[in-house]
C-alpha positions, 0 to 999 in steps of 0.5 A: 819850247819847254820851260821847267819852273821850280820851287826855291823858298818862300814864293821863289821860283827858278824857270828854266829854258834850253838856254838859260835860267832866272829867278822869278821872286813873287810877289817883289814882281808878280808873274803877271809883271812878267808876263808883260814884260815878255810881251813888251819885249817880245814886240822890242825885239822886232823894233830892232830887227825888222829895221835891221833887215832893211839896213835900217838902225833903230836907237832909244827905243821905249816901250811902254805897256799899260794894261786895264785888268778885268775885276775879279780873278782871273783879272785877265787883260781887257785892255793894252795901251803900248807906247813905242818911243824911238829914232830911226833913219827910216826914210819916212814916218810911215816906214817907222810905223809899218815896223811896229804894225810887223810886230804887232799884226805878224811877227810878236807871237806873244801879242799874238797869243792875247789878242782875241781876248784882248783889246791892245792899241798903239801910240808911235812916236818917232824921232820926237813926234807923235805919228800915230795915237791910241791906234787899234791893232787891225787884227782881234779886238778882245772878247768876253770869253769868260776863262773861268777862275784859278788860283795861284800866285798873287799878282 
């Protein structure tokens, strides 16, 4: 995978990929937003396709992120709390459940990447009901790895 970020004006940039292109307008939504937004939406993806490999459908899906920065910079994550919201016609809640610890544990490369460093937990609700909350990923846990300071875009 390659990315190519340009300078456009002002704190304007252009990423991009062997697929396609957008503009990243900092600081209207910071790098950092994002970042969280490609983690978020990394693990949505699984929520969808997981299921639909089983012949399964998922609809309404929400994911919520809420992260807990560490003071000063690099303000790196210490924590991320996901809330996955959605209906399915799973055959149970566990099923719904093992769908989001797939993407979680296994199958999102993006979660993957910071879960040594950071502590990430989960909340599921299916179809209307709360069936696990503020659960702890099995895997990582975050850890004081100090990554030293940058500089860069205000975030």
């Amino acid at each position: 995978m390659k990315v190519t970020v340009s300078h456009q004006n002002d704190m304007k940039f252009e990423a991009k990929t062997s697929k396609s292109s957008f503009i990243i307008d900092c600081p209207t939504i910071s790098p950092v937003e994002y970042f969280l937004s490609g983690l978020i939406t990394c693990s949505a993806t699984d929520i969808i396709l997981i299921p639909k490999n089983q012949g399964k459908s998922v609809t309404d899906l929400v994911v919520e992120g809420d992260v807990i920065r560490a003071e000063p910079h690099p303000a790196k994550f210490d924590k991320l709390h996901l809330t996955y919201s959605f209906n399915s016609d799973a055959d149970d809640d566990t099923q719904a459940a093992r769908w989001v610890m797939a993407s979680l544990e296994t199958y999102c490369s993006t979660i993957n990447t910071i879960r040594d460093t950071t502590q990430i937990t989960y909340t599921i609700i299916h179809n209307g009901k709360t069936i696990r909350e503020n659960e702890k990923m099995i895997s990582g846990g975050g850890s004081n790895i100090d990554l030293g300071d940058i500089s860069g875009c205000p975030s």
